[in-house]
N, C-alpha and C positions, 0 to 999 in steps of 0.2 A: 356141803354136800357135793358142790362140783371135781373136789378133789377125789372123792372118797370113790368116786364110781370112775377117773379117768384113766385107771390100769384096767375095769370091766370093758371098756371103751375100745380100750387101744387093742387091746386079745383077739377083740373081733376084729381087726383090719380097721376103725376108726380113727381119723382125727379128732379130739375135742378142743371147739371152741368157744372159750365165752366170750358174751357178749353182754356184758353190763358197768353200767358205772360209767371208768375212763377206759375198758377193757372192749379190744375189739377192733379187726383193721376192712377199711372201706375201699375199694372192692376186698373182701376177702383172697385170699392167697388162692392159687389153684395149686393142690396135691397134686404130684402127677401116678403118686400109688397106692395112697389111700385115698377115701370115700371122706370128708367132714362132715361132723355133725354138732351143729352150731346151737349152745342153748344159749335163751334171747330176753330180756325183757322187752314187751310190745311193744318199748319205744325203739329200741336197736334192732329188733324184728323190720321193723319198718323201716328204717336207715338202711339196711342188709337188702332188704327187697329194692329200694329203690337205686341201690348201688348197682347190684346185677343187670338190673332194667335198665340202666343209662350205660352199662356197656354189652350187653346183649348177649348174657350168661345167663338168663330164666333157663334154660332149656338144662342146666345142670340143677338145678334144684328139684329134687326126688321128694322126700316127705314133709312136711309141716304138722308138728301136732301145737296146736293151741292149748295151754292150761288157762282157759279162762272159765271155769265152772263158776264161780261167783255169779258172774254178768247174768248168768242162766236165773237165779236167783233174787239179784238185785241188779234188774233191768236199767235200772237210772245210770248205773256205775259206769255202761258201754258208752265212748267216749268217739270222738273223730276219727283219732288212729287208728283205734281199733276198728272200725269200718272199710276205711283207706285200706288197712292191714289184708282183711277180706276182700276186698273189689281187684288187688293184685293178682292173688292166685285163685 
């Protein structure tokens, strides 16, 4: 999926980065002409958040959407991170 949408991506003026697996660099790069938009598993969402916070780039992060509709469903499943994840931004 991540390939398939990253020429949609780029049209608009986007960078796409993943962020999963071994895929992923900490602090993220700064574009200086494009805008990035970083898709995450929660766990590297949270790596990503915590990298920008220790060197005091939050103020460059624009949107966050979360795909965690499950949790909404199956309340047990919400875990540490994913709280940590929320108490960030």
């Amino acid at each position: 999926m991540f390939d398939s949408i990253r020429n949609d991506v780029f049209i608009l003026g986007f960078h796409l980065e993943e962020y999963a697996a071994s895929k992923g660099r900490y602090p993220p790069i700064k574009r200086r002409m494009k805008r990035s938009l970083y898709v995450c598993t929660i766990e590297k969402a949270n790596s990503l958040i915590n990298s920008l916070i220790e060197k005091n780039r939050m103020p460059e992060l624009g949107i966050v959407v979360v795909d965690e509709v499950y949790s909404l469903i199956k309340p047990e499943i919400l875990n540490f991170i994913f709280y940590l994840y929320y108490s960030y931004i």
